[in-house]
C-alpha beads as a LAMMPS data file, in Angstrom:
LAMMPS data file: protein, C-alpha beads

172 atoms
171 bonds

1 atom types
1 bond types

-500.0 500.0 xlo xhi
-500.0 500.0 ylo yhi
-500.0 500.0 zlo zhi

Masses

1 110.0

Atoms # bond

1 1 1 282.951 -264.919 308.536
2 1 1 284.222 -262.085 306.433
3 1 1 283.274 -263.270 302.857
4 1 1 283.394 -260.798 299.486
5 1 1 281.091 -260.835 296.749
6 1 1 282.701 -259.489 293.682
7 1 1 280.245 -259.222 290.444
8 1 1 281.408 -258.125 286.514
9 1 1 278.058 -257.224 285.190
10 1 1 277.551 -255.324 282.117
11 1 1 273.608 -254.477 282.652
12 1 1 273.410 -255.432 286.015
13 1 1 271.523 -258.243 285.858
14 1 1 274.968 -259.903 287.018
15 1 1 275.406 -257.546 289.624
16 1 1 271.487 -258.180 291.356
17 1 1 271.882 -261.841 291.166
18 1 1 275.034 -261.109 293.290
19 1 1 273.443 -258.964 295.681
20 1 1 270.975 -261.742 296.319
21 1 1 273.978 -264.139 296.988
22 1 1 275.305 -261.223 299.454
23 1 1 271.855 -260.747 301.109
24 1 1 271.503 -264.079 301.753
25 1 1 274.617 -264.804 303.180
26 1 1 274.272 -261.667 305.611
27 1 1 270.819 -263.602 307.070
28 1 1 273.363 -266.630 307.857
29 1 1 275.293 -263.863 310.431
30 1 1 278.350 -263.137 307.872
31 1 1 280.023 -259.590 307.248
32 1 1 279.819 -259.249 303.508
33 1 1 280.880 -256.739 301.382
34 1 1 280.001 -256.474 297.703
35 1 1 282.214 -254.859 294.872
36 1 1 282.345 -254.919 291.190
37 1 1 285.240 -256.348 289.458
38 1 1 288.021 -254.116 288.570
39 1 1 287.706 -251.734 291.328
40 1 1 290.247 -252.300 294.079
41 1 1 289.488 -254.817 296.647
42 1 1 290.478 -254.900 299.822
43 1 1 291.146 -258.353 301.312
44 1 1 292.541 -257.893 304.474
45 1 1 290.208 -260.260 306.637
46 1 1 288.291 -261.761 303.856
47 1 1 288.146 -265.636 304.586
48 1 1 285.888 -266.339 301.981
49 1 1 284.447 -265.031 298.683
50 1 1 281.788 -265.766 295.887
51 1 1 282.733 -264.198 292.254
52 1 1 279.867 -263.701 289.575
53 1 1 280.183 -262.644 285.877
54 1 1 278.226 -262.257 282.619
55 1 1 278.546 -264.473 279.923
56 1 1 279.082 -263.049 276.603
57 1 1 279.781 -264.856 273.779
58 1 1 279.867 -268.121 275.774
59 1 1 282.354 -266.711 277.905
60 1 1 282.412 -265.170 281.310
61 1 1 283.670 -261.731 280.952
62 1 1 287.191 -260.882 281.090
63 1 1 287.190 -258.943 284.460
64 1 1 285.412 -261.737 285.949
65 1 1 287.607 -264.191 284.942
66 1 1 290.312 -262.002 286.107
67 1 1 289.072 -261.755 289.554
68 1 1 288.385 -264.794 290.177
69 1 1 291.824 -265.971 289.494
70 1 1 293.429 -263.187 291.748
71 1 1 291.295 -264.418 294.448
72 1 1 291.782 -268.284 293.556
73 1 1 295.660 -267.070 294.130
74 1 1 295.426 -264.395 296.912
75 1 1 293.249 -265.913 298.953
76 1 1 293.185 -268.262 301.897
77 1 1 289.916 -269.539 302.205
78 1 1 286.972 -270.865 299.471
79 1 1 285.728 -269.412 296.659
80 1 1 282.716 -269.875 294.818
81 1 1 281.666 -268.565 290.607
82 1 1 278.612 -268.699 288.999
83 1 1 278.093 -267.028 285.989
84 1 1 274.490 -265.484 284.202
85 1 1 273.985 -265.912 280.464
86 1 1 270.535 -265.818 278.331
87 1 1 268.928 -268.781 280.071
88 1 1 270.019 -270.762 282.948
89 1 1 272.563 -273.783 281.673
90 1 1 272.620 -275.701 284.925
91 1 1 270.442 -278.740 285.206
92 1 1 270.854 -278.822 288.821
93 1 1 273.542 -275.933 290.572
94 1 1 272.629 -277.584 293.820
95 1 1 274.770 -280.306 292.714
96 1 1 278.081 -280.793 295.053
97 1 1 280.488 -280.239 291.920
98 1 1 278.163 -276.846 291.234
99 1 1 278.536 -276.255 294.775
100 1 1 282.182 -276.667 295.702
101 1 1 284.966 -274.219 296.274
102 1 1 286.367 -273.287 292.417
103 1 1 289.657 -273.425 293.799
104 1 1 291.002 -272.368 290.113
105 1 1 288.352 -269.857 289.596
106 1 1 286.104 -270.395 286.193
107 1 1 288.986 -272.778 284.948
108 1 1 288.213 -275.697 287.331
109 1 1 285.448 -277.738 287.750
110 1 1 282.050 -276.837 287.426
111 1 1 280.503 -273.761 288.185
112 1 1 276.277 -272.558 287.809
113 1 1 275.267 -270.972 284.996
114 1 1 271.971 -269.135 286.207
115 1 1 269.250 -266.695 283.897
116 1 1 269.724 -263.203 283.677
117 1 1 267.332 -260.196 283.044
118 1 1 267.209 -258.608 279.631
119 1 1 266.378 -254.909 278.756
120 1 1 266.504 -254.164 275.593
121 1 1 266.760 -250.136 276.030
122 1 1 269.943 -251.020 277.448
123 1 1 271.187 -252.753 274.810
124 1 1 273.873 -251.043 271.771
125 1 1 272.472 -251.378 268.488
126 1 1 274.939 -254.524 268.163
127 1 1 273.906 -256.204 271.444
128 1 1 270.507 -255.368 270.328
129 1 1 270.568 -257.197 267.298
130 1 1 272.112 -260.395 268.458
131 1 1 269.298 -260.442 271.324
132 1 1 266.675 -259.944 269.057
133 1 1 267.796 -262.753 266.652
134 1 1 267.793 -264.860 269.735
135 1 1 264.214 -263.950 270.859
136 1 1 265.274 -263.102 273.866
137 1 1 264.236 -259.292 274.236
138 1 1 262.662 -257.606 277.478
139 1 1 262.594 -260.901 279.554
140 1 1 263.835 -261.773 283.452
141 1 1 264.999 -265.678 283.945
142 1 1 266.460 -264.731 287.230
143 1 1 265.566 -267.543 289.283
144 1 1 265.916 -266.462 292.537
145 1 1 264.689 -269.586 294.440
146 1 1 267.067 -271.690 293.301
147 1 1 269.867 -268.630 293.807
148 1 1 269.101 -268.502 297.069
149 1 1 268.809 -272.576 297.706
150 1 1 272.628 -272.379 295.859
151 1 1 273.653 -269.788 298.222
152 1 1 271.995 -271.067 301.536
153 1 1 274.318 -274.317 300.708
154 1 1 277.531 -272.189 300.452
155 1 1 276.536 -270.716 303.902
156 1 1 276.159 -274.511 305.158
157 1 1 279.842 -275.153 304.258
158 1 1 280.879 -272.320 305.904
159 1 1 279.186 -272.992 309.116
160 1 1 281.975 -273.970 311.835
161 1 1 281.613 -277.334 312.458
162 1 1 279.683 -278.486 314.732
163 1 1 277.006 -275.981 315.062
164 1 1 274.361 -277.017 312.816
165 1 1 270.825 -275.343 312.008
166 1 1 267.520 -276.601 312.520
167 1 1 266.315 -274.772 309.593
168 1 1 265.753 -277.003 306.146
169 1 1 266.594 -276.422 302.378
170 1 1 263.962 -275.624 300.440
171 1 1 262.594 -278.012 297.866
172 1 1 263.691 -276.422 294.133

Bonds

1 1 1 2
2 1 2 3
3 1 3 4
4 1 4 5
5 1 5 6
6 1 6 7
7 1 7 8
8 1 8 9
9 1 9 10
10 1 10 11
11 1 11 12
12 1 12 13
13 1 13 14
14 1 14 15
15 1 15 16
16 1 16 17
17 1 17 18
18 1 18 19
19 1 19 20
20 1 20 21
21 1 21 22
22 1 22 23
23 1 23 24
24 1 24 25
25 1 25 26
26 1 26 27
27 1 27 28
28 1 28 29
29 1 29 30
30 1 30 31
31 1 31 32
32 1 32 33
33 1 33 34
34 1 34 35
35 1 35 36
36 1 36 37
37 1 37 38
38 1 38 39
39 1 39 40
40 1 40 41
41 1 41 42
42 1 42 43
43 1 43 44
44 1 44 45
45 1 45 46
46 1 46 47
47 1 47 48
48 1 48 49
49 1 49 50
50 1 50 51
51 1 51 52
52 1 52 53
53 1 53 54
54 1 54 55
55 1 55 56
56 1 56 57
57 1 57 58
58 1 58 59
59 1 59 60
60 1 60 61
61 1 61 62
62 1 62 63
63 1 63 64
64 1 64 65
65 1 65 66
66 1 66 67
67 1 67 68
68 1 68 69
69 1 69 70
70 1 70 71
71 1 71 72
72 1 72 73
73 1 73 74
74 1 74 75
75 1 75 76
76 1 76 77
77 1 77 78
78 1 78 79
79 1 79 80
80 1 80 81
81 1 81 82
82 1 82 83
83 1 83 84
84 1 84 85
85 1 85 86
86 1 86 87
87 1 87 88
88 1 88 89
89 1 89 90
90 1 90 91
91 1 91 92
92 1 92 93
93 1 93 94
94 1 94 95
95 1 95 96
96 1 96 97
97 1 97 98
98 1 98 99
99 1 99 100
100 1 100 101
101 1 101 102
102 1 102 103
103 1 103 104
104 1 104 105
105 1 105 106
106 1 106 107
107 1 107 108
108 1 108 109
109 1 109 110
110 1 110 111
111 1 111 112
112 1 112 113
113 1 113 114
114 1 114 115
115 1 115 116
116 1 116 117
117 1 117 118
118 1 118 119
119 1 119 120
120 1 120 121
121 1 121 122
122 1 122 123
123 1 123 124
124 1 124 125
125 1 125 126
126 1 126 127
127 1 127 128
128 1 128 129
129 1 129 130
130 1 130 131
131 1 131 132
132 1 132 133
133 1 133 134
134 1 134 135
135 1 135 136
136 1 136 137
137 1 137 138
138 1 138 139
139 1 139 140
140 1 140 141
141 1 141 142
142 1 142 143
143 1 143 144
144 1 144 145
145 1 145 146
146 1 146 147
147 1 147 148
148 1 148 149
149 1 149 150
150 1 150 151
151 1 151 152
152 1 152 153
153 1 153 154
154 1 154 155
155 1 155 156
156 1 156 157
157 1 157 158
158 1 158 159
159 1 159 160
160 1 160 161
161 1 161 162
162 1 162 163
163 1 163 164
164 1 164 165
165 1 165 166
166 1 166 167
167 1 167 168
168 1 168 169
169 1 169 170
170 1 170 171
171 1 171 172
C-alpha cells in the first residue's frame, strides 16, 4: 500500500518517532513517504496514512491537528495519530481503541500518547524554563519497542486479507 506519514514536530523528537513508524512500515513491503505538516502533500495514491504531533500545552500542535483533519476528510482509506508529550500517557497504545483508524483525526477516540526526547540547547529561554520547572531537562523517553509493536499492528490491519504472517508480536 501507498501510506503517508505526516509529522508536526517542533524539535524533532516528533518527527524521529515518525520516521520509526515509516521505517517500520516499509519492512512490512509498503511505499511510504514521510512529510512534515504544513508543507504540501500530495495524495494522489495514498490509501492510507499515520499523522504524529507534539503536544504542547496539553495539546497537539495546531498543524497537526490540522492535518489530520484534512486527511480524516480527503482521504479514502485509514488513518492513524499518536501524539509525543514529556512522558508517555498511554497505559497500553497496543490497545484496539489506541490502535484503530482515528477516523476524525485527534477529535475521535483514542489516540497514543508516546515519550519524546528533550534537549535543552534547543529550547527558547521560555520553553526552557517551563522544562526545567518540570525536571525534565536533557532526557529521551522515546520508547521505541513499544513504537514499533504499535506500528507492526497498524501494518497487520493493513495486510489484505487473507495473507497472514508467520512472524509474532513482540512481548512489550
Amino acid at each position: 500500500m501507498r501510506i503517508l506519514v505526516v509529522t508536526a514536530s517542533k524539535h524533532g523528537s516528533t518527527r524521529g518517532i515518525g520516521d520509526l513508524v515509516a521505517g517500520e512500515l516499509r519492512a512490512f513491503g509498503h511505499d511510504v513517504t514521510t512529510a512534515a505538516a504544513g508543507e504540501p502533500l500530495d495524495l494522489a495514491g495514498v490509501e492510507a496514512a499515520v499523522v504524529g504531533s507534539a503536544v504542547y500545552g496539553a495539546r497537539v500542535l495546531t498543524a497537526g491537528r490540522e492535518v489530520a483533519d484534512r486527511l480524516a476528510r480527503e482521504l479514502d482509506g485509514p488513518l492513524w495519530v499518536f501524539a509525543v508529550g514529556l512522558k508517555s500517557l498511554s497505559k497500553d497504545p497496543l490497545r484496539p481503541s489506541a490502535t484503530a483508524p482515528a477516523p476524525e483525526g485527534y477529535r475521535g477516540g483514542r489516540y497514543p500518547v508516546f515519550g519524546g526526547a528533550i534537549d535543552a540547547a534547543g529550547l527558547s529561554l521560555a520553553e526552557s524554563a517551563l522544562i526545567g520547572a518540570l525536571g525534565a531537562q536533557n532526557r529521551d523517553l522515546r520508547d521505541r519497542a513499544t513504537v514499533t509493536a504499535w506500528t507492526r499492528l497498524i501494518a497487520r490491519q493493513l495486510e489484505p486479507a487473507g495473507q497472514g504472517s508467520s512472524s509474532t508480536l513482540p512481548v512489550v
